[in-house]
BALOBA-1460 file (C-alpha; in Angstrom, 3 decimals):
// residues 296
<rec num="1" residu="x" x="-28.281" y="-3.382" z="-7.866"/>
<rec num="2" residu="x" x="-30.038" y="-4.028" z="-4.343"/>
<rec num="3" residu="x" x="-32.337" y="-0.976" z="-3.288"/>
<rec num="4" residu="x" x="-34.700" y="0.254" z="-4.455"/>
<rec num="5" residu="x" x="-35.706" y="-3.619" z="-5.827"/>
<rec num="6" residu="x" x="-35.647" y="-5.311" z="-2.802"/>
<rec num="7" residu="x" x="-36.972" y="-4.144" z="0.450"/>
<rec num="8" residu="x" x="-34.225" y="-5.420" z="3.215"/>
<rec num="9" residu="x" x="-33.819" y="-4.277" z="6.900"/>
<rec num="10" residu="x" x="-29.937" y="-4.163" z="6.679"/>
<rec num="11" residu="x" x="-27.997" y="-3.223" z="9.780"/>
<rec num="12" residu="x" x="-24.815" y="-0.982" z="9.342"/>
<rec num="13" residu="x" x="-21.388" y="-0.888" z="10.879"/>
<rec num="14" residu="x" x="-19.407" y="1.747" z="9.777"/>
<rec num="15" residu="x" x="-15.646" y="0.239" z="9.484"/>
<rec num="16" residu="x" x="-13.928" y="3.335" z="8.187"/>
<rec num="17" residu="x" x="-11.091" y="4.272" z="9.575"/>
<rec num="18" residu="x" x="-12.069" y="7.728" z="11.699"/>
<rec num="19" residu="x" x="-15.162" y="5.634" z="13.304"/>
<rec num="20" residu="x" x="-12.985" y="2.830" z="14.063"/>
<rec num="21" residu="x" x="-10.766" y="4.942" z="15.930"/>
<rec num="22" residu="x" x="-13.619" y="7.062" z="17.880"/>
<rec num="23" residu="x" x="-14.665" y="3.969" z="18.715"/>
<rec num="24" residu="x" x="-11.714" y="2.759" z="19.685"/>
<rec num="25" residu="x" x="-12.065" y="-0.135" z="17.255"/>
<rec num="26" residu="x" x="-15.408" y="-1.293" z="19.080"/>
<rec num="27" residu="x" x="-17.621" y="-0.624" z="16.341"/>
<rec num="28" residu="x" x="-15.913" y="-3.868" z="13.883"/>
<rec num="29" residu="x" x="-16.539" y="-6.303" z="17.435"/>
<rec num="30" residu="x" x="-19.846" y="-5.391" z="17.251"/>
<rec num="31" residu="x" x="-20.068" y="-5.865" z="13.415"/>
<rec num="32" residu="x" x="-19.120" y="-8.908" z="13.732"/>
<rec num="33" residu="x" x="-21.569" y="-10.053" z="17.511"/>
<rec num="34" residu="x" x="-24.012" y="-8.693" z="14.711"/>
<rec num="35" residu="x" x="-22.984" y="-11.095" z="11.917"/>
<rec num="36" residu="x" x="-23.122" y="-14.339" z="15.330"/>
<rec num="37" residu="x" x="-26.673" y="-12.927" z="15.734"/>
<rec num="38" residu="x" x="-27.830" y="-12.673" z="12.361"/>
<rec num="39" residu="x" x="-25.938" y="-15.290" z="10.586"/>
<rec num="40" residu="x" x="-25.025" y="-13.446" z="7.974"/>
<rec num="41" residu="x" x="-23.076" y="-10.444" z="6.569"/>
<rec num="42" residu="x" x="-21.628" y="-8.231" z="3.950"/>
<rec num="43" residu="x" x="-18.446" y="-6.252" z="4.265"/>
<rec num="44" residu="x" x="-16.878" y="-3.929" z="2.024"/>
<rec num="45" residu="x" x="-13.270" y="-3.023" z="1.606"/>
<rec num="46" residu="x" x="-11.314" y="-1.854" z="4.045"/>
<rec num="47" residu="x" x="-8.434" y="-0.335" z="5.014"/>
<rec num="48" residu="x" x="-5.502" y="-2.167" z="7.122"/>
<rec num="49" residu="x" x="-3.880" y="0.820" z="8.499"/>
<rec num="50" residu="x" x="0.296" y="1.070" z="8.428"/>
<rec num="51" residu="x" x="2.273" y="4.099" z="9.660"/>
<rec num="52" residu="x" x="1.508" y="6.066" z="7.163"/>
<rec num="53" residu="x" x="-2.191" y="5.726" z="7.231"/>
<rec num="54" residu="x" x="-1.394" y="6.605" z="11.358"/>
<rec num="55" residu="x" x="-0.386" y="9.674" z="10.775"/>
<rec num="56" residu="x" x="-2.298" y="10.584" z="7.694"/>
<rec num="57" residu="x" x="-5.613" y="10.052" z="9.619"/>
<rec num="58" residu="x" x="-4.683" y="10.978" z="13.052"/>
<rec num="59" residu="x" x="-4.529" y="7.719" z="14.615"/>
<rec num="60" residu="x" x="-4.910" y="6.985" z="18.184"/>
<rec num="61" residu="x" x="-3.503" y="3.753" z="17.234"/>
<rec num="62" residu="x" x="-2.262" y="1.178" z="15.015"/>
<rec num="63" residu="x" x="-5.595" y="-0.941" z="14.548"/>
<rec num="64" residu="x" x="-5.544" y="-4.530" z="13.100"/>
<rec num="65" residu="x" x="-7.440" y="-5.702" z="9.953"/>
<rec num="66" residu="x" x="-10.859" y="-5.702" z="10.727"/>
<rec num="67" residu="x" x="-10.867" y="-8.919" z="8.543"/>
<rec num="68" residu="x" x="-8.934" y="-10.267" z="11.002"/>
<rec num="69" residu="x" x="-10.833" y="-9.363" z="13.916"/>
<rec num="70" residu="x" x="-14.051" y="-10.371" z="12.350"/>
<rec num="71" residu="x" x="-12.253" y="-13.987" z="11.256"/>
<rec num="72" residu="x" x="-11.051" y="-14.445" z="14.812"/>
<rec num="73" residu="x" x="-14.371" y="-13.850" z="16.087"/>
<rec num="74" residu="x" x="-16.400" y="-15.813" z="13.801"/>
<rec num="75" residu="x" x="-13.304" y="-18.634" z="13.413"/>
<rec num="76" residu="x" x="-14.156" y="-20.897" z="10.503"/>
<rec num="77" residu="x" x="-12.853" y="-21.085" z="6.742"/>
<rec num="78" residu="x" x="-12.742" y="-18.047" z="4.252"/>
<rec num="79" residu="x" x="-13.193" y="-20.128" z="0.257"/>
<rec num="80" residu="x" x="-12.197" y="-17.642" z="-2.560"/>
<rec num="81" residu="x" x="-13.062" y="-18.281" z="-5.812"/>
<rec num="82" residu="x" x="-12.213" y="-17.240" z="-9.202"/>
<rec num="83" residu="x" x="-14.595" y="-15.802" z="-11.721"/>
<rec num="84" residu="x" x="-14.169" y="-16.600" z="-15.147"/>
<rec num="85" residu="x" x="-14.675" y="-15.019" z="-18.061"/>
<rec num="86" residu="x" x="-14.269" y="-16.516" z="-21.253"/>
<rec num="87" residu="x" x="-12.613" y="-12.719" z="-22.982"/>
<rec num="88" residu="x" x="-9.915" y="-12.305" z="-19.967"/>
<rec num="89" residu="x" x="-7.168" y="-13.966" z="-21.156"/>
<rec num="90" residu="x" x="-5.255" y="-16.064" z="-18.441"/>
<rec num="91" residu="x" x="-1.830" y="-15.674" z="-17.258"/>
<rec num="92" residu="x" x="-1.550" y="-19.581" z="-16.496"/>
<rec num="93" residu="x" x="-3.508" y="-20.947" z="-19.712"/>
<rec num="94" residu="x" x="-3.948" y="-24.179" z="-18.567"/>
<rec num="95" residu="x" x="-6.062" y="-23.464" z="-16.017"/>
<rec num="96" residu="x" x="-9.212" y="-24.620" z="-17.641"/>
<rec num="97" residu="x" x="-11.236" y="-25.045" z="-13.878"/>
<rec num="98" residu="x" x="-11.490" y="-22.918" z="-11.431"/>
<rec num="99" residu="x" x="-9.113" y="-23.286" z="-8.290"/>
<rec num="100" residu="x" x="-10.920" y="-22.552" z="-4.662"/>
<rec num="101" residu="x" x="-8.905" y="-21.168" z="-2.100"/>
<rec num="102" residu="x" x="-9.314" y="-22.938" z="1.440"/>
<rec num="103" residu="x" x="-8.050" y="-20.892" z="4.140"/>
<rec num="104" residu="x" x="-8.607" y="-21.120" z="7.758"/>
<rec num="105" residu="x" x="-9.802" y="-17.705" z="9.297"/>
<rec num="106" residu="x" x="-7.611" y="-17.806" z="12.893"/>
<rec num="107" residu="x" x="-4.071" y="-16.750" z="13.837"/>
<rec num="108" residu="x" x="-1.373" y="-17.733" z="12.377"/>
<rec num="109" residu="x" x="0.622" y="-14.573" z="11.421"/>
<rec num="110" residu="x" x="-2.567" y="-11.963" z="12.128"/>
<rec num="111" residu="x" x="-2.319" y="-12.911" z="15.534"/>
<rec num="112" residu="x" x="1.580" y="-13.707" z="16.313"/>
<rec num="113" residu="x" x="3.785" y="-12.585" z="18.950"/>
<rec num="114" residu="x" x="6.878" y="-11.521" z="16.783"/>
<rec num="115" residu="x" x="10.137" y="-11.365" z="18.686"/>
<rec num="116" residu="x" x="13.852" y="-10.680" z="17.888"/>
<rec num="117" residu="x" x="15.957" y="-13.837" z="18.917"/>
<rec num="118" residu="x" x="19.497" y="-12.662" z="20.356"/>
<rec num="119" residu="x" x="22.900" y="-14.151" z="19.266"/>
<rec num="120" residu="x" x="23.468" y="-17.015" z="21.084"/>
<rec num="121" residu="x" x="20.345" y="-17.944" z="21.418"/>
<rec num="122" residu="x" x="17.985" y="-21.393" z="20.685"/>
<rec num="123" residu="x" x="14.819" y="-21.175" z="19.029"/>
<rec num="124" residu="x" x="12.786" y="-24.245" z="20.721"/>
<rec num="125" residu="x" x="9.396" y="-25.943" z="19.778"/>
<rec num="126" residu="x" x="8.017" y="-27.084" z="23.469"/>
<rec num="127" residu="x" x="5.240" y="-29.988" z="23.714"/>
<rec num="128" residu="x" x="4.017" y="-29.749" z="27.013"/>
<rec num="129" residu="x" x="2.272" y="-33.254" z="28.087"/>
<rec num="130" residu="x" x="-1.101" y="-32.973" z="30.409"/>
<rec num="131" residu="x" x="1.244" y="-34.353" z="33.196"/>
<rec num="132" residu="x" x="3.315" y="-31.342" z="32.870"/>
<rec num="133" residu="x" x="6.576" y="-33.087" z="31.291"/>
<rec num="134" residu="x" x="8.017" y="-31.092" z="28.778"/>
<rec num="135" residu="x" x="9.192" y="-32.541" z="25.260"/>
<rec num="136" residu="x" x="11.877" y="-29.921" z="23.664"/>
<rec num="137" residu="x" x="13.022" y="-29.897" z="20.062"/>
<rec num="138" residu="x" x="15.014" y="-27.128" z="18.769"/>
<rec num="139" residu="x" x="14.169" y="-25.134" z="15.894"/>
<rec num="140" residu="x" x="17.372" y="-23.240" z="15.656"/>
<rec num="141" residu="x" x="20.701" y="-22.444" z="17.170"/>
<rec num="142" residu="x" x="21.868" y="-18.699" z="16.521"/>
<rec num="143" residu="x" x="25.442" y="-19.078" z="17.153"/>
<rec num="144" residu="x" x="26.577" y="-16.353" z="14.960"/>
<rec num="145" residu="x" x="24.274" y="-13.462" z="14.735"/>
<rec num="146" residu="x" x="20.516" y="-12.492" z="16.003"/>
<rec num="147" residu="x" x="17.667" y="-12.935" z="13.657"/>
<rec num="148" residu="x" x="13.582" y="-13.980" z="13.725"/>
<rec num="149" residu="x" x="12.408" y="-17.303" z="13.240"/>
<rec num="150" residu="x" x="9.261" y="-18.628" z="12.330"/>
<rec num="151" residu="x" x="8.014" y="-22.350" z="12.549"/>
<rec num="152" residu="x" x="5.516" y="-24.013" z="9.722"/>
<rec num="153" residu="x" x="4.564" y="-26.934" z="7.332"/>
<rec num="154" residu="x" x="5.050" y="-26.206" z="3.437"/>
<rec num="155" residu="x" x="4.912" y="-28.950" z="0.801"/>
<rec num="156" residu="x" x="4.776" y="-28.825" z="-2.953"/>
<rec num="157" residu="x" x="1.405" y="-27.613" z="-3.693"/>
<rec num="158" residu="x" x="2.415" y="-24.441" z="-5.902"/>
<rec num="159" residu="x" x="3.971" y="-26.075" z="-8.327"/>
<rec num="160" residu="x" x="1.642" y="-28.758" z="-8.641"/>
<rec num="161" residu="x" x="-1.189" y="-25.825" z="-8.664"/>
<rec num="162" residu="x" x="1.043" y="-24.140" z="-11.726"/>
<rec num="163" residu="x" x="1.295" y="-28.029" z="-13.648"/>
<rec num="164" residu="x" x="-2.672" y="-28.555" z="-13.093"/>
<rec num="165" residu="x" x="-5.577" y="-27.657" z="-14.980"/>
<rec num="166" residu="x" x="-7.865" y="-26.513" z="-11.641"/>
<rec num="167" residu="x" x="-11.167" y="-28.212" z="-10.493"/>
<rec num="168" residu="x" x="-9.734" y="-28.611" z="-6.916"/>
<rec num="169" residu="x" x="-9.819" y="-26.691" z="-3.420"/>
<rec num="170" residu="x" x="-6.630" y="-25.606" z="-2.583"/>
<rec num="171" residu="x" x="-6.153" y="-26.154" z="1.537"/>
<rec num="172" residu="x" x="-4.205" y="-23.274" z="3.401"/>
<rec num="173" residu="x" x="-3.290" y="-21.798" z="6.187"/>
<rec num="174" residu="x" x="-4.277" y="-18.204" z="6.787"/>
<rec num="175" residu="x" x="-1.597" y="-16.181" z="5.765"/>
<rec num="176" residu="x" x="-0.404" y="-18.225" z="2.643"/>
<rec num="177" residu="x" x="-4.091" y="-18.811" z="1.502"/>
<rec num="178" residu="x" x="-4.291" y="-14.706" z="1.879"/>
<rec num="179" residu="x" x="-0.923" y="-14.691" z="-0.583"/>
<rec num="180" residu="x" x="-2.098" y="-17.372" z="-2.983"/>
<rec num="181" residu="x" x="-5.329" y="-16.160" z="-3.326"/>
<rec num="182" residu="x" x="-4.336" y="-13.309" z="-4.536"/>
<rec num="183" residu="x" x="-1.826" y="-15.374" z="-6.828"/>
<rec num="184" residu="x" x="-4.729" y="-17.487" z="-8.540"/>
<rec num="185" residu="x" x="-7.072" y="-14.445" z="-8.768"/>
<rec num="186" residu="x" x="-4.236" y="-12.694" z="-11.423"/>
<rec num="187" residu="x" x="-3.666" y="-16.642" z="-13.011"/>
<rec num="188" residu="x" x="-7.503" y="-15.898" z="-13.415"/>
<rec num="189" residu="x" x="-7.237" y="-12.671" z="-14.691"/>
<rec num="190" residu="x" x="-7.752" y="-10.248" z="-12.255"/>
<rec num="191" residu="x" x="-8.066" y="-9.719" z="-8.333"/>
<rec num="192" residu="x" x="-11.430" y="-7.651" z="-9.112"/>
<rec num="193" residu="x" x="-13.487" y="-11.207" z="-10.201"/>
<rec num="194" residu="x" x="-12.811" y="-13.127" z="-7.254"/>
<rec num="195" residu="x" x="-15.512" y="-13.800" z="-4.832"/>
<rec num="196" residu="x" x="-14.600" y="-14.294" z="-0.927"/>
<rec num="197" residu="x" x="-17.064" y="-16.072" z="1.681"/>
<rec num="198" residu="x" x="-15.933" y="-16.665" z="5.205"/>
<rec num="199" residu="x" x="-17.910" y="-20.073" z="6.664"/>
<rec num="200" residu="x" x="-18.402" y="-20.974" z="10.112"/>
<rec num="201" residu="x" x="-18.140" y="-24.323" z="12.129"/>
<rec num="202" residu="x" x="-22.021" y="-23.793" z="12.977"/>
<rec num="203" residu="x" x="-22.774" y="-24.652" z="9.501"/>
<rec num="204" residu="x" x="-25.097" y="-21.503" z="9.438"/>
<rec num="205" residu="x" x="-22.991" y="-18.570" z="9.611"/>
<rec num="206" residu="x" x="-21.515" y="-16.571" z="7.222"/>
<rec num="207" residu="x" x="-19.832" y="-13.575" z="5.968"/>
<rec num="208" residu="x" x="-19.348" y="-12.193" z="2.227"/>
<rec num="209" residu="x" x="-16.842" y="-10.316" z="1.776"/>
<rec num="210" residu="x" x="-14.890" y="-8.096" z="-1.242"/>
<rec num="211" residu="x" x="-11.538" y="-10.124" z="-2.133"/>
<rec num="212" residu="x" x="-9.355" y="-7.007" z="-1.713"/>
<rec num="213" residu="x" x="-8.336" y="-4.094" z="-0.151"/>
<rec num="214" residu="x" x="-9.621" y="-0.658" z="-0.245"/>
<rec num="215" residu="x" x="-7.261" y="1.959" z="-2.240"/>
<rec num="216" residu="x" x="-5.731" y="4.070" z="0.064"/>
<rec num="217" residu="x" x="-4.194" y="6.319" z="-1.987"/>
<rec num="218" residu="x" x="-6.125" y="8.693" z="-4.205"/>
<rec num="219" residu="x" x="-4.310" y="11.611" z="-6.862"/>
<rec num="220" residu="x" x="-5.162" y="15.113" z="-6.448"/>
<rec num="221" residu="x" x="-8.413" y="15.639" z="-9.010"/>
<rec num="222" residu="x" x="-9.016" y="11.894" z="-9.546"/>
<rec num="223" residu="x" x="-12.640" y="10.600" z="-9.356"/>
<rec num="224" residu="x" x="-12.745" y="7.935" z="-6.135"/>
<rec num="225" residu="x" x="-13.959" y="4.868" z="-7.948"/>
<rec num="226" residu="x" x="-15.895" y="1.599" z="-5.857"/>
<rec num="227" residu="x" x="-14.693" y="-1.406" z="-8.004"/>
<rec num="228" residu="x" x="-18.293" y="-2.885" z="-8.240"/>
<rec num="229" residu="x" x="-17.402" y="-5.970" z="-9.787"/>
<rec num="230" residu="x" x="-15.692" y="-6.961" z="-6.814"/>
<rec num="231" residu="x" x="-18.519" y="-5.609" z="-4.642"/>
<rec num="232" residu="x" x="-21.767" y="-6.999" z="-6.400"/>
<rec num="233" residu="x" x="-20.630" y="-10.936" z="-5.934"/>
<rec num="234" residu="x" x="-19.942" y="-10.247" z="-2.379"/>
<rec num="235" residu="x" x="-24.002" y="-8.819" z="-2.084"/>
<rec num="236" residu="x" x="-25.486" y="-11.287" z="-4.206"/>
<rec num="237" residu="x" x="-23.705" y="-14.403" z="-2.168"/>
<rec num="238" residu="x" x="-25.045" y="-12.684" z="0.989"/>
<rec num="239" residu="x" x="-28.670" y="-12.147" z="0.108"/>
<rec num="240" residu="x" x="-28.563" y="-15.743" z="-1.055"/>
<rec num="241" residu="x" x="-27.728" y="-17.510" z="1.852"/>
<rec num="242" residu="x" x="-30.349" y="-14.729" z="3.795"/>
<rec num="243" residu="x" x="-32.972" y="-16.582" z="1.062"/>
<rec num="244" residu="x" x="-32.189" y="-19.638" z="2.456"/>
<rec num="245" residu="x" x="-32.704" y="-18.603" z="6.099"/>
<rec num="246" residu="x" x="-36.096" y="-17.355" z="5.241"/>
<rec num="247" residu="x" x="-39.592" y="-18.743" z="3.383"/>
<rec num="248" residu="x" x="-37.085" y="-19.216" z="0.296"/>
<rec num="249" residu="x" x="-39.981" y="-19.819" z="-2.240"/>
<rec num="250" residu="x" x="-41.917" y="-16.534" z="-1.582"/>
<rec num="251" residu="x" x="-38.219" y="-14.676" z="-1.331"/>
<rec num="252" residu="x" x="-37.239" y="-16.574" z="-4.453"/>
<rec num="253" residu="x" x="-40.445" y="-15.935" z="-6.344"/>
<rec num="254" residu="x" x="-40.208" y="-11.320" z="-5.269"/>
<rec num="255" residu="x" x="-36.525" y="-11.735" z="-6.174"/>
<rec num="256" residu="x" x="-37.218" y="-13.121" z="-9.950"/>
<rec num="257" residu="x" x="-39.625" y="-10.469" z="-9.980"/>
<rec num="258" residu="x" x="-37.186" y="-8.038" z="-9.206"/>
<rec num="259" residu="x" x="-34.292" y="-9.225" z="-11.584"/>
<rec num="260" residu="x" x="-36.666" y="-9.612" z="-14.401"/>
<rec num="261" residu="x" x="-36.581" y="-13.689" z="-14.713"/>
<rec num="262" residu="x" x="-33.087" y="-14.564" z="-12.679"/>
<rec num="263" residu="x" x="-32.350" y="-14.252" z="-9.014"/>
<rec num="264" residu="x" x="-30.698" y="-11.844" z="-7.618"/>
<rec num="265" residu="x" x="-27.030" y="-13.776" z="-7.570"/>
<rec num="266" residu="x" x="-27.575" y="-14.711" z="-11.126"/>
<rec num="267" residu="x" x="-28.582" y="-11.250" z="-12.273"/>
<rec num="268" residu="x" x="-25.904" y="-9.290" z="-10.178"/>
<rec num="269" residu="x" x="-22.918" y="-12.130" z="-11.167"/>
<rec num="270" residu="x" x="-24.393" y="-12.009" z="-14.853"/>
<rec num="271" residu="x" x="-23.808" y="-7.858" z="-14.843"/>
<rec num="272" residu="x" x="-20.403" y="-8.719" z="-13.360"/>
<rec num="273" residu="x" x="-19.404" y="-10.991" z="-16.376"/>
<rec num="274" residu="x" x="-21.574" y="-9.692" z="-18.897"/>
<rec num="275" residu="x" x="-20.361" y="-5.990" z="-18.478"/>
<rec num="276" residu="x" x="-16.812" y="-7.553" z="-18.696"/>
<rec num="277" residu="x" x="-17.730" y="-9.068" z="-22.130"/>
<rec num="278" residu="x" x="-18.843" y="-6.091" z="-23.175"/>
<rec num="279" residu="x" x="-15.670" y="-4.584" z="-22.766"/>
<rec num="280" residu="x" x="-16.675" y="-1.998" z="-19.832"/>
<rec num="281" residu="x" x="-14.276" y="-2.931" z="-17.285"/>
<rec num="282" residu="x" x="-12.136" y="-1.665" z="-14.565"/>
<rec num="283" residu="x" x="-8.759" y="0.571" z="-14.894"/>
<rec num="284" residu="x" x="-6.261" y="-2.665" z="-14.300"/>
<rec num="285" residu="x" x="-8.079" y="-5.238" z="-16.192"/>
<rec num="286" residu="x" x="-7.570" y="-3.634" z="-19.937"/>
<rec num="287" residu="x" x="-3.844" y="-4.127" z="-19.590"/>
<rec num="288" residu="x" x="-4.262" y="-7.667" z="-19.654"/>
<rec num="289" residu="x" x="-6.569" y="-7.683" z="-22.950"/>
<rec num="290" residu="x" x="-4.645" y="-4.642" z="-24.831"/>
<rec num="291" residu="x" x="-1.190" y="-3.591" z="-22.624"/>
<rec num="292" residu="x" x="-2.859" y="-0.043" z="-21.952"/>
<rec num="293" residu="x" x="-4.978" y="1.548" z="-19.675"/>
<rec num="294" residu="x" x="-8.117" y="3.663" z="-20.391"/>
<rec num="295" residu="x" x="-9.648" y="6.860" z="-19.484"/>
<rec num="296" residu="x" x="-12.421" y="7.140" z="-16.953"/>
């Protein structure tokens, strides 16, 4: 879909999980210094490493999400929206407009300090004033047993999300916008026609992203499959907001030349939803139009 049409000078990080950990996870801070400098980038899937994957590929470490680490470094808001297409049928019907996912790209749980609270113990939220005087309210007494706690805001905007009919932006924190996203994406139809764009205060900078994970487990004979319907958005969204950076007529003007008539986001989102009407779609998504899966 991108080379050999358009002639780009596209700088790679390799975020797999052996280079990560030669690198000692150096390689995905200088992705993302890369993405500062530029002001934009792509990323593919990746793998979030558990204990499993440690010993599976030989770990030094544990490593964190590089989609953390690239979201702490560039801060700002990751928007995920839905892709529609008119022959997916919808879990939630009535969701006639798409709903955007708002989530802030710092913290919360990706970068906690988790800690088991002993019997006995208070759990206390301190506001310390800039005169130093402390204002204490507690949280929780655990009188009669140890336990975790954790401190947040919730109100009641799953079930109103569930009663609407979409056409809003849905604000969240990072860690429920990462769950809910993934809950409107299967409302939608499927995880694999979501699109994910991280944007930064500076108004300028900005990552594109796959709205997933990478598989991490493969059977014995199976043919290793890249999902490009979740993979082409992320692409097209970049190289559009590169467009913009750039002399966006003459760009615009080799680009239609290149995608026959349409730009590149139209032609590679058009493949995306066109292929899907066609009926030449990934592994999961048949089970939602016919309750079985299909051969490869």
């Amino acid at each position: 879909l991108i080379l050999p049409y358009l002639d780009i000078d596209i700088k790679y990080f390799d975020l797999g999980l052996p280079h990560r950990d030669e690198t000692n996870d150096e390689v995905t801070h200088a992705a993302a210094e890369a993405i500062k400098k530029y002001s934009v980038g792509i990323k593919c899937a990746t793998i979030t490493p558990d204990e499993a994957r440690v010993k599976e590929f030989k770990l030094k470490k544990m490593w964190l999400s590089p989609n953390g680490t690239i979201r702490n470094i560039l801060n700002g808001t990751v928007f995920r929206e839905p892709i529609i297409c008119k022959n997916i049928p919808r879990l939630v019907p009535g969701w006639e407009k798409p709903i955007v996912i708002g989530r802030h790209a710092y913290g919360d749980q990706y970068r906690a300090t988790d800690l088991v609270v002993p019997q006995g113990s208070k759990l206390e939220f301190v506001v310390t004033g800039p005169d130093g005087k402390e204002e204490r309210t507690t949280v929780f007494h655990y009188k009669d047993s140890a336990g975790v706690g954790m401190a947040m805001y919730n109100t009641d905007e799953v079930a109103q999300c569930l009663k609407s009919a979409g056409g809003f932006v849905w604000a969240c924190k990072n860690y429920d916008g990462d769950v809910q996203s993934d809950i409107v994406a299967q409302g939608y139809g499927s995880l694999g026609l979501m699109t994910s764009v991280l944007m930064c205060p500076d108004g300028k900078t900005m990552e594109a992203e796959a709205a997933h994970g990478k598989s991490d487990v493969h059977e014995s004979g199976s043919i290793n499959l890249c999902m490009v319907p979740r993979t082409a958005p992320s692409w097209s969204i970049g190289q559009k907001r590169e467009v913009e950076k750039a002399d966006a007529e003459a760009v615009w003007r080799k680009w239609r030349k290149a995608g026959v008539g349409l730009t590149i986001r139209e032609c590679d989102s058009g493949i995306v939803i066109n292929t899907a009407r066609d009926g030449a779609i990934r592994t999961c998504t048949p089970r939602l139009l016919h309750g079985v899966g299909i051969s490869v």
